[in-house]
N, C-alpha and C positions, 0 to 999 in steps of 0.2 A: 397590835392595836385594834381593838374595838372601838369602829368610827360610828358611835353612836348615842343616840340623845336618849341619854336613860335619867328616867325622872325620880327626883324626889317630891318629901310634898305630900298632897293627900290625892294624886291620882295614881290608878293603877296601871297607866299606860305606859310605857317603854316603847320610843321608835327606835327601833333596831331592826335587823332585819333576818337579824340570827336568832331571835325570839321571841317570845309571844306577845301581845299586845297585853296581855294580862298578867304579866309578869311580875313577881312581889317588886316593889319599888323600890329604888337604891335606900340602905341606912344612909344616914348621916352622926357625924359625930358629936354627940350629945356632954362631951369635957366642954361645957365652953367658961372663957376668960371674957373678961371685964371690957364693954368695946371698945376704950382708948388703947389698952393693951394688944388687943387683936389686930385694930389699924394700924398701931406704930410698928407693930414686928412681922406686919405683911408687906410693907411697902415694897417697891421694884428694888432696889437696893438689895434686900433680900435674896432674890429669887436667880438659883443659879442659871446661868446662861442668857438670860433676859437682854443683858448687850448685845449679843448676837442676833438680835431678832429686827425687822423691818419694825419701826414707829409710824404712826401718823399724829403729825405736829398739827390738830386743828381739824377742819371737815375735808370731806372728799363725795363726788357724786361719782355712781357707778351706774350706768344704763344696760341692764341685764336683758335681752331679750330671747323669748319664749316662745316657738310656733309662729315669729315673724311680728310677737306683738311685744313692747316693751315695760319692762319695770324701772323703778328709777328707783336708785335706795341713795338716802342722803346717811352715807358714811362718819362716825361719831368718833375722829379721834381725842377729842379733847375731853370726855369721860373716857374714853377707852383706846387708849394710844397703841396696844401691844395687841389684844384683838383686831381693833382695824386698820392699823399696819397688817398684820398679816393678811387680810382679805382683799386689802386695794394692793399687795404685792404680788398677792397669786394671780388679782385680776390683771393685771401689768404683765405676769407673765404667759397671758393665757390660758390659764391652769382650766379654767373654768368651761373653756369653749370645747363644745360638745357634751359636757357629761348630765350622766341624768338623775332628775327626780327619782331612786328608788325607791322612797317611801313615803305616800299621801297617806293621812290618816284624818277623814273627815266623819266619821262613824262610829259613837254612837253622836257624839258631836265633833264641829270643827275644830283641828287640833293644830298640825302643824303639817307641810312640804319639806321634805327635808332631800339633798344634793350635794354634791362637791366630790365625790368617793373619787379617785382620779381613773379607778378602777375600769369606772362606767364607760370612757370613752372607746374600749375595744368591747365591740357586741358578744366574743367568743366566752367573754368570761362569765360563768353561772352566774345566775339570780341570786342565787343563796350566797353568794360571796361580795357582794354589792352591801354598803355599810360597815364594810372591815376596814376599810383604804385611805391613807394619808397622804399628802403632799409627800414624795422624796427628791430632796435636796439634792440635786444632782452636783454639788463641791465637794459632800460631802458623805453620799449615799447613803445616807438618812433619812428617817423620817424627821421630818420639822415638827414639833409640838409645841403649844403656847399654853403657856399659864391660863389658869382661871384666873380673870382680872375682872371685879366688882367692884363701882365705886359707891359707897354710903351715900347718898342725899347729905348734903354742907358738909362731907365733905373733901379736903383738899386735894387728896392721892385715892384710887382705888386700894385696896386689899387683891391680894395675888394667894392663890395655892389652896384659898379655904373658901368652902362654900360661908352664908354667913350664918348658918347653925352650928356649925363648927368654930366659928371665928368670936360666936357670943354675940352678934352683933345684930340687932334688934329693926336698926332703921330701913327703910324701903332704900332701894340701888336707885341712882341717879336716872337709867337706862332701866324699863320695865316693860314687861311683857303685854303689851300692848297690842294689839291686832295691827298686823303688817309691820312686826318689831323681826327684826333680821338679830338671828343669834349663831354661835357657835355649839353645834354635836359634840360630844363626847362620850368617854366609855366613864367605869363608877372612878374611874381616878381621874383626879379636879385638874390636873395635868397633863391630859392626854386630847385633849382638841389641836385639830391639823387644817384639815379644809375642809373637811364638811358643815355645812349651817341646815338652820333651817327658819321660815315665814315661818310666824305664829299667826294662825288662820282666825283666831278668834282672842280675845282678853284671858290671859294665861298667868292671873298672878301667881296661883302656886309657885312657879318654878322662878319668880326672883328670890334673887343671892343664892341660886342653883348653878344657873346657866348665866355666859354672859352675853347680853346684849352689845349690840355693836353700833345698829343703825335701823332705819323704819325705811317702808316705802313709802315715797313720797307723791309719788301719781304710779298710777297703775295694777292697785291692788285688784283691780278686778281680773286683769291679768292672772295673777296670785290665786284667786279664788276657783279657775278654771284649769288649773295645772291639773294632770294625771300624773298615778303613776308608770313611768317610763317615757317620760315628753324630757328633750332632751334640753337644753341651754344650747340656744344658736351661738351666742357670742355676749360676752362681758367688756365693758369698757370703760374705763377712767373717763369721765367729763369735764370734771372741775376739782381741782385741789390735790394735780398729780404731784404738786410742787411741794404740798407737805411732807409728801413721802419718805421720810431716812433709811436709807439702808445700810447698813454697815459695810463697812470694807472688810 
């Protein structure tokens, strides 16, 4: 798994860590179908394994803190139940504490901080291999991977497994790239996000119905804006709305 936020879209940027910031941009699949058809045969239903995944039923706040100072991200599962499930799960499990920012890209403008690699919490492991790493499932010694889940503005259910170039699907995502909008990394398959996220440092429309957005910061972005890279994550914590959390048996 390539744990990394490779863009489509009209920038040339790719945060990855395994290559160049100037990297030709991910295609995308240019078949598209009609968007009532692309929502009704994405839904969760759909997508295999998705039962097995932690949900969030509603919001959750997560108090991430940096160098001693905090962020607060208000957690969005009621657009995105299966993305932020999984990130208020990891944060529940601790996944989070310790590891670091490997990739800040504020140059030639501000772009995104991106973290989560599980990789990053032993110091011995090369730089160069930072951005490759996923949660594994220690039930099941697996990597954990979550659908790309985007939901259209009005409406009902996100779309699961297609970006919305792929999906045909025209309208803006509910959840949008917004400065201090908390999303999930991935590599160029729409199904390969684990634990890596990253801040959107600045207003990032290209990459909606790209990447899915999960939650915004809600105090502390300036936190957010003074991140380096290699500043590690002191500690993540559930606040509020651990009770939404489903986990499967």
């Amino acid at each position: 798994m390539v744990g990394a936020l490779m863009l489509g879209g009209c920038s040339t940027q790719q945060v990855t860590s395994n290559s160049s910031p100037t990297s030709t941009v991910v295609e995308t699949s240019t078949t598209a179908t009609t968007e009532a058809t692309s929502v009704s045969e994405t839904t969760s239903d759909s997508v295999p394994g998705i039962k097995d995944l932690p949900r969030l039923e509603g919001k959750a706040t997560v108090v991430m803190t940096v160098k001693g100072s905090p962020i607060t991200i208000g957690v969005d599962g009621t657009n995105a139940p299966i993305t932020a499930g999984n990130f208020v799960d990891l944060v529940q499990k601790g996944v989070y504490d310790g590891l670091v920012f490997h990739r800040v890209v504020r140059e030639p403008q501000p772009f995104v901080a991106q973290g989560g690699d599980p990789q990053s919490k032993d110091p011995k492991v090369p730089v160069n291999r930072l951005g490759t790493g996923g949660y594994i499932d220690p039930k099941t010694g697996n990597e954990r991977y979550v659908p790309l889940e985007i939901k259209p503005k009005g409406e009902a259910n996100p779309i699961y497994s297609k970006t919305f170039e792929a999906a045909g699907v025209t309208k803006l995502p509910e959840l949008q790239h917004k400065q201090g909008a908390v999303a999930m990394a991935r590599s160029q398959q729409p199904d390969s996000a684990s634990s890596q996220f990253y801040f959107a440092l600045a207003d990032l429309g290209f990459l909606d119905g790209n990447y899915a957005v999960f939650g915004y910061v809600t105090q502390g972005f300036d936190v957010v804006n003074k991140i380096q890279q290699g500043d590690r994550i002191d500690s993540a914590k559930v606040t509020q709305g651990a009770e939404n959390l489903k986990t499967p048996r």
